[in-house]
C-alpha positions in Angstrom: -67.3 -16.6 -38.6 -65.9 -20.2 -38.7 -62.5 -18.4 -40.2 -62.3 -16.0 -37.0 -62.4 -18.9 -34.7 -59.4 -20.6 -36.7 -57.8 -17.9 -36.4 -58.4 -17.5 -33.0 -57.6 -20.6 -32.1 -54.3 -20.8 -33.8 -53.3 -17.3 -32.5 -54.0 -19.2 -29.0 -51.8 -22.1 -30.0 -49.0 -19.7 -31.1 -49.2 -17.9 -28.1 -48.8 -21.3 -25.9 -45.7 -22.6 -27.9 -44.1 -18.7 -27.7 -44.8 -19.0 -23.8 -42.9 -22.7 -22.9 -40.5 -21.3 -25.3 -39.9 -18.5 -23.3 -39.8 -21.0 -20.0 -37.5 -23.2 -21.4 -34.7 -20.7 -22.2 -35.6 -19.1 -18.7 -34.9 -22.9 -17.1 -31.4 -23.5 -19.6 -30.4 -19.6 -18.1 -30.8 -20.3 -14.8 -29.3 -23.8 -14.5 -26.1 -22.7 -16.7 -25.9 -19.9 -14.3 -26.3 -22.2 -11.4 -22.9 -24.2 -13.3 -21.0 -21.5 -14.0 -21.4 -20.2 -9.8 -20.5 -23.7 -8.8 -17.3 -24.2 -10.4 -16.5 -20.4 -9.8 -17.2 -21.5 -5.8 -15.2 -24.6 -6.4 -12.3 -23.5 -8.2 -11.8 -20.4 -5.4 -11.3 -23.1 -3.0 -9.1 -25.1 -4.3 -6.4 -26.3 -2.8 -2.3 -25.4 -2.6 0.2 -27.1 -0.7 3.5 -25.6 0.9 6.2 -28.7 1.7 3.4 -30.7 4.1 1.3 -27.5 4.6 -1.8 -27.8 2.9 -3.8 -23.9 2.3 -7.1 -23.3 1.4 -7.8 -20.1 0.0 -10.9 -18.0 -1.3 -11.4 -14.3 -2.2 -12.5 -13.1 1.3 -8.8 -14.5 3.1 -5.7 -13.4 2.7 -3.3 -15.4 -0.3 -0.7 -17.0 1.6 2.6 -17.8 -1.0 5.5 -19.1 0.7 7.2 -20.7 -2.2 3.9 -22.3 -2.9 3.6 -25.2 -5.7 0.1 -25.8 -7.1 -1.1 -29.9 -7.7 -2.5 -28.9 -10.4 0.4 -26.6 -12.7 3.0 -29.4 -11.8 4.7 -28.0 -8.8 5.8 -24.4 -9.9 7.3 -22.6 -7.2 7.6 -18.9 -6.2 10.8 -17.7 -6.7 13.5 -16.5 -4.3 14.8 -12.6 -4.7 18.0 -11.2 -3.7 17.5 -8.6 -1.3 20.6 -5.8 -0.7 21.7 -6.1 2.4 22.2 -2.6 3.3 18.5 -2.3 2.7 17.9 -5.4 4.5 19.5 -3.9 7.7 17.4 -1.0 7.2 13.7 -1.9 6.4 10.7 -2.7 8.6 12.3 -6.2 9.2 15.8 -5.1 9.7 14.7 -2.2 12.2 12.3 -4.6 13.9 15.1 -6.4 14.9 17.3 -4.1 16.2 14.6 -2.7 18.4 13.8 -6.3 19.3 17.5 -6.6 20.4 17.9 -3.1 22.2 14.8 -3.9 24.5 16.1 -7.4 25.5 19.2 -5.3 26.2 17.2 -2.8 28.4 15.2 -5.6 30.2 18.9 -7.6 31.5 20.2 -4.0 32.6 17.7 -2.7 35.0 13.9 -3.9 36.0 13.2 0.0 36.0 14.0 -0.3 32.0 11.7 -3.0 31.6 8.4 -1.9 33.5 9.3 1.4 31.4 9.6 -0.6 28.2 7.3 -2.6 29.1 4.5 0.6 28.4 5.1 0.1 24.5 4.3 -4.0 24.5 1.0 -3.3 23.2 3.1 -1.0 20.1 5.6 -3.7 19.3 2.8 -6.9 19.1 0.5 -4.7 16.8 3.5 -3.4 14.7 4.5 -7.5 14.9 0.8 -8.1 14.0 1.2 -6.1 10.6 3.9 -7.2 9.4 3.1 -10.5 9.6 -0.4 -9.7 8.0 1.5 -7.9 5.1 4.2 -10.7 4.7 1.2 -13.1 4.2 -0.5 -11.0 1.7 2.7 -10.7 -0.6 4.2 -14.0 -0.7 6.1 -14.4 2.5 9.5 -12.4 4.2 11.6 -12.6 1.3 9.0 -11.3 -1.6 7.6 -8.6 0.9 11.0 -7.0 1.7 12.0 -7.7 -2.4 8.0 -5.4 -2.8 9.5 -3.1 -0.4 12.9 -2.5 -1.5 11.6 -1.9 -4.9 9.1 0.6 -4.8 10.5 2.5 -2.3 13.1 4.8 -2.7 14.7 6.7 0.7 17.0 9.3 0.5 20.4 10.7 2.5 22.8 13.4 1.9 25.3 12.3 -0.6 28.2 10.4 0.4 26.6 9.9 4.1 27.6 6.4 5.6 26.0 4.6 8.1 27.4 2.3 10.6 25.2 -0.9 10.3 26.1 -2.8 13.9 23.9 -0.8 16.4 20.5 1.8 16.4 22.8 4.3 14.9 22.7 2.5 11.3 18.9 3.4 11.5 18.9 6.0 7.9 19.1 9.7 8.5 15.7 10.7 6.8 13.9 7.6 9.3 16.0 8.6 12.3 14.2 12.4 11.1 10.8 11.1 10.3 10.9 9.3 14.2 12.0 12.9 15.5 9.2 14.2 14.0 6.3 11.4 15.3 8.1 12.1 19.2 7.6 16.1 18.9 4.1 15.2 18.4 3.9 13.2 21.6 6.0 15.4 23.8 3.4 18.3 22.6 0.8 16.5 23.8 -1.0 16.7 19.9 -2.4 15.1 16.9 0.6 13.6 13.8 -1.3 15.2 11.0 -1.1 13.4 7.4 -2.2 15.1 4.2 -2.6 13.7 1.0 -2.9 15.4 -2.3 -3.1 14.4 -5.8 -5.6 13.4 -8.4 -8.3 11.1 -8.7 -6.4 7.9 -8.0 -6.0 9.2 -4.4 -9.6 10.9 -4.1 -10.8 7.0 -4.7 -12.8 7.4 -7.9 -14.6 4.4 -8.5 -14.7 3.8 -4.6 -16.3 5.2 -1.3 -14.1 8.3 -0.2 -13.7 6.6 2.8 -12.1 3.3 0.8 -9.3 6.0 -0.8 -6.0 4.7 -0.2 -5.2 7.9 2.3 -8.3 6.1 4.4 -6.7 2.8 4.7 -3.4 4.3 5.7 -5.4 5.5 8.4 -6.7 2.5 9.0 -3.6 0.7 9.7 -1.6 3.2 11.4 -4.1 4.5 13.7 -3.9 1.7 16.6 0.1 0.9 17.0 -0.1 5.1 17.2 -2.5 5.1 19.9 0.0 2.5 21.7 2.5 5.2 21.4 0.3 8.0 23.0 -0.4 10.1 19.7 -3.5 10.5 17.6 -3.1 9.9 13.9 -5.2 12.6 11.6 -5.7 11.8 8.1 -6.8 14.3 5.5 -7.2 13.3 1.7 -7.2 17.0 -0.3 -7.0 15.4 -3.5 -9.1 17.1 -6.3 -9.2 14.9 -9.8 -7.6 16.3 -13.0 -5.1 19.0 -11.0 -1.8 19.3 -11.6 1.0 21.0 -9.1 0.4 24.1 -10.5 -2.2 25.9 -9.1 -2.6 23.2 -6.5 1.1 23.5 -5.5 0.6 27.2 -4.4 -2.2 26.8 -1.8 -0.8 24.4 0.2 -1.8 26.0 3.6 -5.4 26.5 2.1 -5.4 22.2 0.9 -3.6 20.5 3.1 -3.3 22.8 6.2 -0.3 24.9 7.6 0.3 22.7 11.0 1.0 19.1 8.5 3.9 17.2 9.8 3.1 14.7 6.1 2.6 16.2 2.7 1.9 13.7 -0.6 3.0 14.7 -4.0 0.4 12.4 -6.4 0.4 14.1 -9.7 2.5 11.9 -12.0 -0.7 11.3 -14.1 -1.5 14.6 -14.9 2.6 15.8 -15.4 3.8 12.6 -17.5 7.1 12.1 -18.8 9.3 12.5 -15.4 8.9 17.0 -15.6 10.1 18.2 -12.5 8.6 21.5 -12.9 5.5 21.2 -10.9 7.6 19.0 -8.4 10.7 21.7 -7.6 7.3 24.3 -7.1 5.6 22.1 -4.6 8.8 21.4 -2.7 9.3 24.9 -2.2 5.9 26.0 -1.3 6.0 23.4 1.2 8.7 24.1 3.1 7.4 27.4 3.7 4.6 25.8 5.8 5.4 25.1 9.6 6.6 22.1 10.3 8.3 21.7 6.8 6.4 18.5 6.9 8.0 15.1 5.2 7.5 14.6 1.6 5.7 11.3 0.2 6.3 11.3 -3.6 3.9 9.2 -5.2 5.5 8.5 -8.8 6.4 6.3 -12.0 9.0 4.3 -12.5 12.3 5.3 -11.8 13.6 5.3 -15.7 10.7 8.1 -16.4 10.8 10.1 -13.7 14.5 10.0 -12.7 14.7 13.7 -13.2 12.6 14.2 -10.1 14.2 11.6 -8.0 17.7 13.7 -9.0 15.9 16.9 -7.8 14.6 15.5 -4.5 18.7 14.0 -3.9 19.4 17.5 -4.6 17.2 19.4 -1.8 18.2 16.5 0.7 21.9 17.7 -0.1 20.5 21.2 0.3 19.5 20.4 3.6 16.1 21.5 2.5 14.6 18.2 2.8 15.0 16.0 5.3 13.1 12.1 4.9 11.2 12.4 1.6 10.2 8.9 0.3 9.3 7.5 -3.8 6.8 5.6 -3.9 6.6 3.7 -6.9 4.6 0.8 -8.0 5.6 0.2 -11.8 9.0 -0.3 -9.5 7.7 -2.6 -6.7 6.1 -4.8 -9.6 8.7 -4.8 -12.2 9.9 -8.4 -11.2 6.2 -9.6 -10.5 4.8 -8.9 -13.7 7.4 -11.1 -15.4 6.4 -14.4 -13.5 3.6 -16.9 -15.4 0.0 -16.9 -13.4 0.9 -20.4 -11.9 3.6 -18.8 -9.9 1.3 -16.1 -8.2 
């Protein structure tokens, strides 16, 4: 009897020791966790200066770096790019301006021009209000256009010059996409968008609704509504599909009235083939509107054999404003720079 009651009683005292134990390393946890969130909080707010601007930033704002030196990496600054002139004259920036310039013009000429220009105020401060937001995001004017120039690729018939002093240097494919956009609003119906591709653009990993095709959408849908036209979005991406079969049921996916297709497949057709791509173009241009072509693709030393076929249709007059995107382009330069830089 009197050795079941040791025993007892020392199972009991085991027990106690096991349970402060057990609070102890519960205590250490949570006050190491309780550490590591405060210098996670402090650390996303520190501070960055700009000349005698001083930014604070955290996750939920927008980075702002405008040549921006960091007190604490010993004043590294963002570099400066060279940007082409010709594609200076000629991007969001460059066309801004112009359009700036022609409705001053319009305003001095005639007060009937300006109440009439004055209709699409609204269009220019939210297209104003966008590019501002997405110089911000990327560094400032000069890395944004350097982003812009370099993963985007535009096309025009071969040996095609363009004047560069007045609206008429505008490109021929953007000059054609702006054709299409004002059919829609002297129609009096919806500019209709469809995407197709893999699972990138479905949004695995993400809400459908958070898929890249969405937040397009989300961006273009107000400045269009300034302009009288409804913007329609449809994301027919299926994951794991190349162009062919998905290439020859267009009309089914992505809908026979489109005036935007996508091409998204570089994935699942590596290597630069331009097979599946030649197939696609052709299947879409037997739709209605022979919509514009957004090629979504890898960098331009793998898949130059596509970007040679598309050159080739716009000389065939087949296409008319197809657009590369490419982000191994657009962040070529970028991935070179050291962390304190970005």
């Amino acid at each position: 009897i009197m050795s079941r009651r040791r025993n007892r009683r020392s199972s009991k005292q085991h027990g106690d020791e096991s349970f402060l134990c057990l609070v102890a390393k519960v205590a250490c946890t949570l006050l190491f966790i309780c550490w590591v969130g405060i210098h996670v909080y402090i650390s996303s707010r520190r501070r960055l200066s700009w000349g005698d601007v001083s930014i604070i930033y955290s996750k939920d704002q927008s980075i702002q770096r405008y040549g921006l030196k960091n007190k604490n990496k010993g004043g590294s600054t963002f570099p400066y790019f060279h940007l082409d002139s010709h594609q200076s004259n000629n991007d969001v920036f460059g066309i801004s301006q112009k359009m700036e310039q022609i409705r001053m013009s319009s305003r001095s000429q005639s007060s009937h021009r300006s109440n009439k220009s004055g209709d699409f105020s609204q269009f220019f401060i939210e297209v104003a209000r966008l590019k501002n937001e997405f110089t911000k995001l990327y560094g400032g004017e000069n890395s944004a256009r350097f982003l812009l120039h370099s993963g985007i690729t535009t096309f025009q018939p071969s040996g095609r010059r363009e004047n560069q002093t007045d609206v008429k240097s505008i490109p021929y494919g953007l000059t054609h996409t702006a054709t299409r956009i004002l059919n829609a609003k002297r129609n009096n119906r919806p500019f209709k968008v469809s995407f197709a591709g893999y699972s990138v653009t479905v949004g695995r990993g993400n809400y459908f609704h958070q898929s890249y095709p969405f937040v397009l959408e989300k961006l273009l849908k107000k400045p269009m509504s300034f302009l009288g036209i409804t913007l329609q979005i449809r994301n027919a991406a299926i994951g794991g599909v190349p162009s062919f079969p998905y290439g020859w049921c267009l009309e089914n996916f992505l809908g026979e009235d489109v005036d935007v297709i996508s091409w998204d497949f570089s994935m699942n057709e590596a290597g630069g083939v331009p097979n599946g791509l030649e197939a696609y173009i052709r299947h879409a241009m037997t739709l209605r509107r022979k919509p514009m072509m957004i090629v979504k693709d890898t960098g331009r030393n793998i898949a130059a054999r596509r970007r040679e076929l598309l050159q080739d249709y716009v000389d065939f007059g087949v296409l008319k404003d197809p657009v590369v995107l490419s982000i191994e382009d657009a962040m070529e330069e970028f991935a070179t720079l050291s962390e304190d830089m970005l």
